[in-house]
C-alpha positions, 0 to 999 in steps of 0.5 A: 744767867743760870739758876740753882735749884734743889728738887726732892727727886732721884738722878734718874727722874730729873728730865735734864740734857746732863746728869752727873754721876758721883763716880770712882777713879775707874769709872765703874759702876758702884752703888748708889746714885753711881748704880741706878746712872748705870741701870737707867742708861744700860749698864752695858752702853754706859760701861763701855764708854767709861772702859773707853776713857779708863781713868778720871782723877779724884776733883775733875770729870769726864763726859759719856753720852747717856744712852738711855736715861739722858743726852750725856752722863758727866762722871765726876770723882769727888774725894773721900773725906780724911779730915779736910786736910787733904786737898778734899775742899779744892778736889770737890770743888774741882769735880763740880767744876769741871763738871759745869765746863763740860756742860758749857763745853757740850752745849747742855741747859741742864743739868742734874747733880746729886750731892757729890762725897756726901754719901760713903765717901763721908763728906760733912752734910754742911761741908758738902753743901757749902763747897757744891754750892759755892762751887756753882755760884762761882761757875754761874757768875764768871760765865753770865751769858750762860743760861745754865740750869743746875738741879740738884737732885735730893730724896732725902728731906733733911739733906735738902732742908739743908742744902735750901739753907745753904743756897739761901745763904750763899746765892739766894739770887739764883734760887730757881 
């Protein structure tokens, strides 16, 4: 079975097959994690390919090679927080995931998520945690014969304390 893990690092310095990007409906390039994806796997090569695919909905994602900084880019669109009352629990869900899918579906042992909504798109620190976590266990224990590696990549020590908490909380078994 695979394993969850949180590091205190940056998207770009985690050494995984995948990493995904916390994207935008159009697939362009943002600020942020979205940015720093673009500039370490050259803007242009990464922007080109996302040109390609055009559009991806808010709760799933799509897969682009990942030039320079990895073996594949996962673009995942989670949801902007209006409450919580509009399908944004099911959305975030969804863009992890699919995410995990593709991984599977493209032969990858790892991958490297940020916290996806958590940052401008105003999702609830706690919220967040639960539903990527919950979201990654689910995935892990309907496909056991995957020897998946999730990372979750966090510079910030009070959103990895509490994304430590939530792990040991929901699926303390799969703690790498």
């Amino acid at each position: 079975m695979g394993t969850i893990e949180l590091r205190n690092a940056g998207i770009t310095n985690l050494g995984t097959e995948a990493v995904v990007n916390a994207a935008n409906e159009g697939l362009w390039m943002g600020g942020g994690v979205c940015g720093a994806i673009f500039r370490a796997a050259g803007q242009d090569k990464l922007t080109a390919a996302c040109n390609k695919i055009g559009y991806c909905r808010t709760g799933s994602a799509v897969i682009t090679p990942g030039f320079a900084l990895c073996d594949w880019v996962i673009h995942a669109v989670g949801p902007q927080w209006q409450g919580g009352n509009s399908g944004e629990p099911q959305q975030l869900y969804g863009a992890y995931r699919r995410s995990l899918e593709l991984a599977t579906e493209n032969g990858i042992r790892s991958i490297g998520f940020p916290l996806i909504s958590a940052g401008i798109f105003g999702y609830p620190l706690d919220k967040a945690w639960r539903k990527a976590i919950q979201a990654c266990d689910d995935f892990l224990r309907k496909n056991p014969d995957t020897d998946l590696q999730i990372v979750f990549a966090i510079p910030d020590p009070k959103v990895l304390a509490e994304g430590m908490r939530t792990l040991r909380e929901i699926a303390p078994d799969l703690e790498a």
